[in-house]
C-alpha positions as CSV (number, residue, x, y, z in Angstrom):
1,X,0.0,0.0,0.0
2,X,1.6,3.5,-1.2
3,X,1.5,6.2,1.4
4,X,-1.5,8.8,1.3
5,X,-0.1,12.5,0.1
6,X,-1.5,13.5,3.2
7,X,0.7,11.0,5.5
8,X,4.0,13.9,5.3
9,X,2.4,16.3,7.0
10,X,1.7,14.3,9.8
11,X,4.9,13.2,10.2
12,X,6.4,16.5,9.8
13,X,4.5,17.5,13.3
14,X,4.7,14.0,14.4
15,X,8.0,12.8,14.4
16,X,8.8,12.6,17.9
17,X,10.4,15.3,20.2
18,X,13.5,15.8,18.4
19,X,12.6,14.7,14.9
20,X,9.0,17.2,14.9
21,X,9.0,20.8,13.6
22,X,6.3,23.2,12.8
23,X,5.6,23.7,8.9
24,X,6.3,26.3,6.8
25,X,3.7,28.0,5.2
26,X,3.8,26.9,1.6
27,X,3.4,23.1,3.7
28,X,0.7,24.9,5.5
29,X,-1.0,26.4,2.6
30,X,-0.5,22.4,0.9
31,X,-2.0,20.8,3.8
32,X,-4.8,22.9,4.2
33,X,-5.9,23.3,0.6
34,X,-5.9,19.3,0.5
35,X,-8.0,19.4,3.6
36,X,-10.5,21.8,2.1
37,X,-10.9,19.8,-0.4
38,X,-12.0,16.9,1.4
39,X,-8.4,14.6,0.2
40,X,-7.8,13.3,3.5
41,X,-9.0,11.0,6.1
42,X,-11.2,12.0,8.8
43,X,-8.7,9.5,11.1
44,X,-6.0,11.8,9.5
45,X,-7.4,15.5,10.0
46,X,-8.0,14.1,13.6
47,X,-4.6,13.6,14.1
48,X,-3.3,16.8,12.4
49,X,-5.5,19.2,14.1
50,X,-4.2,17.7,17.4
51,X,-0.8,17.5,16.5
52,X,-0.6,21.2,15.7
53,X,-3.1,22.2,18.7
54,X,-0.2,20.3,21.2
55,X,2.6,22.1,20.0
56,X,0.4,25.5,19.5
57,X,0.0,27.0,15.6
58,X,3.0,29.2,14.7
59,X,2.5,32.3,12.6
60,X,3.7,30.9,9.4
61,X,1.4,28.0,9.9
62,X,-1.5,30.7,10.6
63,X,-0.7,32.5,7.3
64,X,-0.2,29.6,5.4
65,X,-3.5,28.1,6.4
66,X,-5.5,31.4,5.6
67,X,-4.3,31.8,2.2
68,X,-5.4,28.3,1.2
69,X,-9.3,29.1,2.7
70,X,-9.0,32.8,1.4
71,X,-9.1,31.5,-2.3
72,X,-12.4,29.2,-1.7
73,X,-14.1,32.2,-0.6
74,X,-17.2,33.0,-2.5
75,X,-17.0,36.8,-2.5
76,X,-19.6,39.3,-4.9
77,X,-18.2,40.3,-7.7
78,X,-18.9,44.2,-6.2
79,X,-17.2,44.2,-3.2
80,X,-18.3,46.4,-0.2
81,X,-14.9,48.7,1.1
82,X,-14.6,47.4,4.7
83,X,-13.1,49.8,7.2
84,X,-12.7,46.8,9.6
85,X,-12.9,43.0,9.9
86,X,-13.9,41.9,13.5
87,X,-13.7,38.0,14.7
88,X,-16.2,37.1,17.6
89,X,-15.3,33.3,17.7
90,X,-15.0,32.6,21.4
91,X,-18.8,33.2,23.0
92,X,-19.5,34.9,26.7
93,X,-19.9,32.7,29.5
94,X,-19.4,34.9,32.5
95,X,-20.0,38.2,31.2
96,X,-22.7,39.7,28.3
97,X,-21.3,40.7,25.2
98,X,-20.8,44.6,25.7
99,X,-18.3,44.7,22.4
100,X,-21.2,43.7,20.5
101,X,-22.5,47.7,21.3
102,X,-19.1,48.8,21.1
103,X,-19.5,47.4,17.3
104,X,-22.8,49.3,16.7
105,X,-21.3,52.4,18.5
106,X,-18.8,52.3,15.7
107,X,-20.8,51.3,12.5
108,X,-23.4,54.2,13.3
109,X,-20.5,56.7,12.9
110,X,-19.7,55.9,10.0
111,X,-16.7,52.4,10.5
112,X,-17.5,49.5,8.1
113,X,-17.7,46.6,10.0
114,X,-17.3,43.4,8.7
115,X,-17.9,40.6,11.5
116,X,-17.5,36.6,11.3
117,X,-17.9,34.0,13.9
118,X,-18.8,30.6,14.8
119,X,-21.5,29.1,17.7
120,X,-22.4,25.9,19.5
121,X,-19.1,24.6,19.5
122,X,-18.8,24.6,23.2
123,X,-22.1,25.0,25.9
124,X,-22.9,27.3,28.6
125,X,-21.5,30.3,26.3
126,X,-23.4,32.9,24.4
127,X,-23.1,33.6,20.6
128,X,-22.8,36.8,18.3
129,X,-25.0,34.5,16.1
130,X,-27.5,34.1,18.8
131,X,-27.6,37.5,20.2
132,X,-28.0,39.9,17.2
133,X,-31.2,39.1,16.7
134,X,-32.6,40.1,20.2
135,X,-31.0,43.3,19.0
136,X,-32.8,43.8,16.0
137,X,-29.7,43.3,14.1
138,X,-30.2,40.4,11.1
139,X,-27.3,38.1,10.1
140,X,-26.3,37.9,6.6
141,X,-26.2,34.0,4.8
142,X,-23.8,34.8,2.2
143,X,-20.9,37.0,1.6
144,X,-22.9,38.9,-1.1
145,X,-25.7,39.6,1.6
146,X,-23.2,40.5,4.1
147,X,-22.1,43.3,1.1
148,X,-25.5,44.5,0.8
149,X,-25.7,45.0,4.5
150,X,-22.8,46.6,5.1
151,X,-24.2,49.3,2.3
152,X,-27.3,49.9,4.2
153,X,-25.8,50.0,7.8
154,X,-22.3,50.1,7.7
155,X,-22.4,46.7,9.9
156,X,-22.7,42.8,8.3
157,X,-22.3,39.5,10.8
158,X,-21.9,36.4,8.5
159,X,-21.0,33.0,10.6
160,X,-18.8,30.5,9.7
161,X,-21.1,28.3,9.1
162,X,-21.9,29.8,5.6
163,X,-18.6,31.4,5.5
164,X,-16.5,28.2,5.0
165,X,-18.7,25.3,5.6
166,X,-16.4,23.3,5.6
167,X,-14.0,25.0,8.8
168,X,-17.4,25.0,10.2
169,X,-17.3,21.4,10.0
170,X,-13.9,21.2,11.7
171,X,-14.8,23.6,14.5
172,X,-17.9,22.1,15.4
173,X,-15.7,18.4,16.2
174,X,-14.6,20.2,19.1
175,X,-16.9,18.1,21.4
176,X,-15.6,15.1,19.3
177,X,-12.0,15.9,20.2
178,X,-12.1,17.3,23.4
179,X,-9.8,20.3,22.3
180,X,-10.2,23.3,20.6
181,X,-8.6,23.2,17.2
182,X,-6.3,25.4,15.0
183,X,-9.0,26.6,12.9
184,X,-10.2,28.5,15.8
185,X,-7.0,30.7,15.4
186,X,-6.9,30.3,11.6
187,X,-10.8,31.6,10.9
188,X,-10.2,34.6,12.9
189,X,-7.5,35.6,10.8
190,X,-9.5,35.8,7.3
191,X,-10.6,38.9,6.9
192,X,-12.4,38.2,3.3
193,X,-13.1,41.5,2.2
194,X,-9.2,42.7,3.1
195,X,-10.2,45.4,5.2
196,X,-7.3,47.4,6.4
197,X,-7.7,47.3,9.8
198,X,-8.3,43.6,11.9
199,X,-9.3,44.0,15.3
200,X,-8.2,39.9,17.0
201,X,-9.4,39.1,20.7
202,X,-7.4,36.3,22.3
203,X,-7.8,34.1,25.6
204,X,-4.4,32.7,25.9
205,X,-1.8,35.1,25.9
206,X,0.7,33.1,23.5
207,X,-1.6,33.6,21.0
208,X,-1.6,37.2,21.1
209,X,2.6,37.1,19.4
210,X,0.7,34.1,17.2
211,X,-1.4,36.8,16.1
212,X,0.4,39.8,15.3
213,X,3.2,38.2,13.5
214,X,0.9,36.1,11.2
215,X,-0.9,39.5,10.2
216,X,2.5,40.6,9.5
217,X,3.3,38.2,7.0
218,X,-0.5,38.3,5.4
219,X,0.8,41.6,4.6
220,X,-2.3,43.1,6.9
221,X,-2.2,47.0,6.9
222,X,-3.4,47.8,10.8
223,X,-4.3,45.5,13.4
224,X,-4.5,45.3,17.1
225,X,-4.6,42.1,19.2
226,X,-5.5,42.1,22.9
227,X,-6.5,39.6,25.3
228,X,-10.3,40.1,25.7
229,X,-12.6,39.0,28.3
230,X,-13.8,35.5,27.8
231,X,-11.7,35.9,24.2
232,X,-13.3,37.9,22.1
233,X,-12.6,41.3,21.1
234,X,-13.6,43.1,24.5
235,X,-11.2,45.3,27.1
236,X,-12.1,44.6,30.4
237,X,-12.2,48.3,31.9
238,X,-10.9,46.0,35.3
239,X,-7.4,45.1,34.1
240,X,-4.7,46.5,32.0
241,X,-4.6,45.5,28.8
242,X,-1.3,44.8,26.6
243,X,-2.7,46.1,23.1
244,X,0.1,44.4,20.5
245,X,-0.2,46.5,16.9
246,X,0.8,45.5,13.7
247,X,1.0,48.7,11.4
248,X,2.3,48.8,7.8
249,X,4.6,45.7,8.8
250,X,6.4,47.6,12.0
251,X,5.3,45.4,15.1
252,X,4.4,47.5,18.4
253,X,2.7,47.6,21.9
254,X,1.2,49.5,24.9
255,X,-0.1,48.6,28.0
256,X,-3.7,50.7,28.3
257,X,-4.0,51.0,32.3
258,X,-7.6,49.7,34.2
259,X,-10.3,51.9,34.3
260,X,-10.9,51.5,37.9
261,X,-9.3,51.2,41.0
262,X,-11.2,48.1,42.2
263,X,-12.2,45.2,40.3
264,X,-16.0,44.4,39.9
265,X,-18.2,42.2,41.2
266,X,-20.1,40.2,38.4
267,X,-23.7,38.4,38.5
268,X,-23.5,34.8,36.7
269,X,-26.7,35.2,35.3
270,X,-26.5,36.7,31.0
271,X,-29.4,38.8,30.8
272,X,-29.4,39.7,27.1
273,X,-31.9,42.1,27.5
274,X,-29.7,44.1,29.7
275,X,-27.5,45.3,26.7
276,X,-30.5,46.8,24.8
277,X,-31.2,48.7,28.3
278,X,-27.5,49.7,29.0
279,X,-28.0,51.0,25.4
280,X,-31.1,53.0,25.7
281,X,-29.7,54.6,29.2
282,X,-32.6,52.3,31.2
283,X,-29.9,50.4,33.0
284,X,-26.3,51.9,34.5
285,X,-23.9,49.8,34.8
286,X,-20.2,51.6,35.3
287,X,-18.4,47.7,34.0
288,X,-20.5,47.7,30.8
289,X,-20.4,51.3,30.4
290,X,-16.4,51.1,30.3
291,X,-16.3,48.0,28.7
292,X,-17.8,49.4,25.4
293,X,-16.4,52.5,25.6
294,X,-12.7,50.9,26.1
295,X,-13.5,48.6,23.4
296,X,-14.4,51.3,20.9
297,X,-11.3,53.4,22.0
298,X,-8.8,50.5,21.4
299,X,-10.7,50.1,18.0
300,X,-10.4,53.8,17.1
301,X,-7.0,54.2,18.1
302,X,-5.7,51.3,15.9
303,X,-7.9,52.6,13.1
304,X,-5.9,55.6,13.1
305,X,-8.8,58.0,14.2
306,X,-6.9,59.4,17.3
307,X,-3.5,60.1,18.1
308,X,-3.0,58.5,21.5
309,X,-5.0,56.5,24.1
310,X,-6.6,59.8,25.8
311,X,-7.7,61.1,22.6
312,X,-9.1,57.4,21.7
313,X,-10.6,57.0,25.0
314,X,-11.9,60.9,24.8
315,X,-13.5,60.7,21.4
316,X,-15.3,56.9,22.2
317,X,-16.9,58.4,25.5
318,X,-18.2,61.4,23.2
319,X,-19.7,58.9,20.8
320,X,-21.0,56.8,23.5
321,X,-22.9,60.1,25.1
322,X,-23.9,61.0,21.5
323,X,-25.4,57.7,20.6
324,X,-29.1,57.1,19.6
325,X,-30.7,55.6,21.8
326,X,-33.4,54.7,20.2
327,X,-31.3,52.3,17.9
328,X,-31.9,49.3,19.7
């Protein structure tokens, strides 16, 4: 029996602790245009997904990976001109979505916003997907839908799920494997309308270097990566936060100081409905408040709209006071 073109790129990751070494990305690109394509064994994907998870996806792997998916992409033939491309792949489980208004905050001054996700794929969180809705907010099923929206309202969400079916597939093995997988790192990074500016929330804070330096070699204009509450694109206004920039291929950071001087205490309960109130002034809440407002300052800041973090922090608490609050 001849070996299975797929069989070398397991053993590349494989090969024991001396023998094993990341891949490079034309191997990456390889691997996961044949794995798009359906040309390998689901006993062999399982293996290669957990073989790269152990060792943790390096940037070339990241870049690789996304330039094989970014040419199965069904986009319009008239595409939209995105300011920014926004990931929300993680879900809330201890705390409401508040960047999810820091996103609407934005679009309704004028940012194109481009968002993908995924849901389900682990339980007891809370899903972009699920939670637009409730807002009035409708998802787009296609990429040319997702266009259209962003015309109207300067805001599209389009989930994985009809983004790339087929990482869909992988991500939703999750409860199959026990592990997240590298496509959770690899989707976020897609950016299918090649906005300018990428926004990248991350849990584990090796993943934020992961991150930056994969944007770097995808040639991405502006980008900021932070680790965000629950991982997702959120500051928590309790915590300094290490924003790590990518801009016109120099590599940077700054630590943005807390908000407060003591930390918050936070209800388990998710009230959805509580982010349409905070919205419409019914509810105060200083956390959420500070959330969205830090969110949309980090977002500004790294879209080039302010000079500094005062400025950025100044000019989001203006929009925030100046909002519509009949919007939601």
């Amino acid at each position: 029996m001849s070996e299975h073109p797929f069989a070398p790129y397991i053993r590349i990751l494989g090969k024991g602790q001396k023998g094993s070494r990341g891949l490079s990305h034309d191997e990456a690109y390889t691997a996961m245009k044949m794995i798009l394509a359906e040309e390998v064994e689901p006993l062999q994907l399982g293996a290669f997904l957990m073989l790269m998870r152990v060792k943790e996806e390096t940037p070339e792997e990241v870049a690789g990976a996304v330039k094989a998916i970014r040419e199965t992409l069904k986009l319009p033939s008239q595409r939209p001109e995105v300011d920014l491309d926004w990931s929300s792949y993680a879900g809330k489980k201890r705390i409401l979505p508040w960047f999810l208004l820091s996103t609407i905050l934005l679009a309704d001054h004028g940012v194109r916003i481009f968002m993908h996700g995924a849901s389900g794929h682990t339980e007891g969180r809370l899903y972009t997907r699920e939670i637009l809705p409730q807002l009035g907010i409708p998802l787009a099923t296609t990429l040319g839908q997702a266009a259209e929206q962003i015309e109207q309202s300067n805001f599209s969400y389009l989930d994985l799920e009809q983004l790339s079916p087929r990482l869909h597939e992988i991500i939703e093995m999750r409860p199959l494997l026990g592990l997240r997988s590298p496509v959770h790192t690899i989707a976020r990074m897609l950016n299918p309308f090649s906005a300018p500016c990428m926004m990248q929330g991350i849990f584990h804070p090796s993943y934020r270097n992961t991150h930056q330096e994969a944007g770097q070699l995808l040639q991405q204009p502006h980008m900021a990566v932070i680790k965000g509450e629950g991982g997702e694109i959120e500051r928590n206004p309790d915590l300094p936060v290490l924003v790590q920039s990518l801009h016109e291929g120099v590599l940077g950071e700054e630590e943005w100081p807390a908000m407060f001087d003591k930390r918050h205490t936070r209800s388990d309960a998710l009230k959805v409905e509580e982010l349409q109130q905070v919205w419409q002034g019914r509810l105060e809440d200083s956390y959420a408040t500070a959330a969205i407002i830090g969110t949309a300052a980090i977002t500004l800041f790294t879209l080039g709209k302010a000079a500094n973090r005062s400025e950025a922090e100044e000019m989001a608490s203006t929009l925030w006071q100046e909002r519509n609050r009949d919007r939601l």
